[in-house]
C-alpha positions as CSV (number, residue, x, y, z in Angstrom):
1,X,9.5,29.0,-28.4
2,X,13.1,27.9,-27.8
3,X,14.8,25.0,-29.2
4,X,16.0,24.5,-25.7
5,X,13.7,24.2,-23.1
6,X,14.3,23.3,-19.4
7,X,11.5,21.7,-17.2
8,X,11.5,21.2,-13.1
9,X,9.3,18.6,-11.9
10,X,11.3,18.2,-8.5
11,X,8.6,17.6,-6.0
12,X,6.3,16.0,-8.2
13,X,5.0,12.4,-8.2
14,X,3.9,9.8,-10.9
15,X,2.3,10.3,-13.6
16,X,2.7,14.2,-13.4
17,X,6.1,14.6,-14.4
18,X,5.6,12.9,-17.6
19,X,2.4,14.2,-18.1
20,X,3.7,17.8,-17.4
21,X,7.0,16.6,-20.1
22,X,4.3,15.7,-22.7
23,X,2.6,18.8,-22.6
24,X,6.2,20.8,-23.3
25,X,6.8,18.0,-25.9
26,X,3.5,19.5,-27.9
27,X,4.8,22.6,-27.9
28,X,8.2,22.4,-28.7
29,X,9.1,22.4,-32.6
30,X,10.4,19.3,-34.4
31,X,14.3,18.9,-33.3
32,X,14.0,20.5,-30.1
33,X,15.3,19.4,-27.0
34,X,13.9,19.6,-23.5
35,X,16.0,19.2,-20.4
36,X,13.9,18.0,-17.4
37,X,14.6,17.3,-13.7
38,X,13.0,15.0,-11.8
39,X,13.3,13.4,-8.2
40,X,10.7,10.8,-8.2
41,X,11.7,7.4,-8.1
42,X,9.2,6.0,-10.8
43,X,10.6,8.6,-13.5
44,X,13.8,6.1,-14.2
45,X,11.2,4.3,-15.8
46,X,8.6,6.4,-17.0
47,X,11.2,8.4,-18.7
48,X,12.6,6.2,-21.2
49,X,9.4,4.2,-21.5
50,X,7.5,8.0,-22.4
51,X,10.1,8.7,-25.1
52,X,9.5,5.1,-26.7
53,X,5.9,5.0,-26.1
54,X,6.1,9.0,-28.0
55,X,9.1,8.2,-30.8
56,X,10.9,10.7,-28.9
57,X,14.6,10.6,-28.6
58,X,16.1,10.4,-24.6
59,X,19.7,11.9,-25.4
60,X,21.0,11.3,-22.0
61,X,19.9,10.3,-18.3
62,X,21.9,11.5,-15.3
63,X,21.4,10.8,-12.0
64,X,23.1,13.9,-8.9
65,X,22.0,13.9,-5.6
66,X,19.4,12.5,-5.9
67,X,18.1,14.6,-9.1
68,X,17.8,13.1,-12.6
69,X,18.3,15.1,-15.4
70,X,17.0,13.9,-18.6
71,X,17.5,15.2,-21.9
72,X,14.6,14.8,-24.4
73,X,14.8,15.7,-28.5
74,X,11.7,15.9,-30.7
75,X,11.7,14.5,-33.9
């Protein structure tokens, strides 16, 4: 598997985008970095509170119409 992986969870509703990001989390080798989209409101703070609750590090959060992008590295 890639170091860099991309994930689209447009469309999606809490919980499934995280839950979808943890499952790509497992697979993805330490100091990897997954780049995931989401357009559900909730996922500002489910996000950031994921990578705490997980010790993974959020690298960057962007917000463009209307799509976040957030950038996720495993320890």
């Amino acid at each position: 598997m890639s170091d860099e992986t991309t994930l689209d969870t447009t469309g999606l509703l809490c919980p499934l985008p995280v839950l979808k990001a943890a499952k790509q989390m497992r697979a993805l080798p330490a100091g990897a970095t997954l780049t995931m989209q989401a357009d559900d409101p909730a996922a500002v703070i489910d996000v950031p509170h994921f990578c705490a609750e997980q010790g993974y590090e959020l690298l960057s959060s962007d917000e463009a119409d209307g799509v976040q992008t957030y950038v996720i590295r495993k320890p």
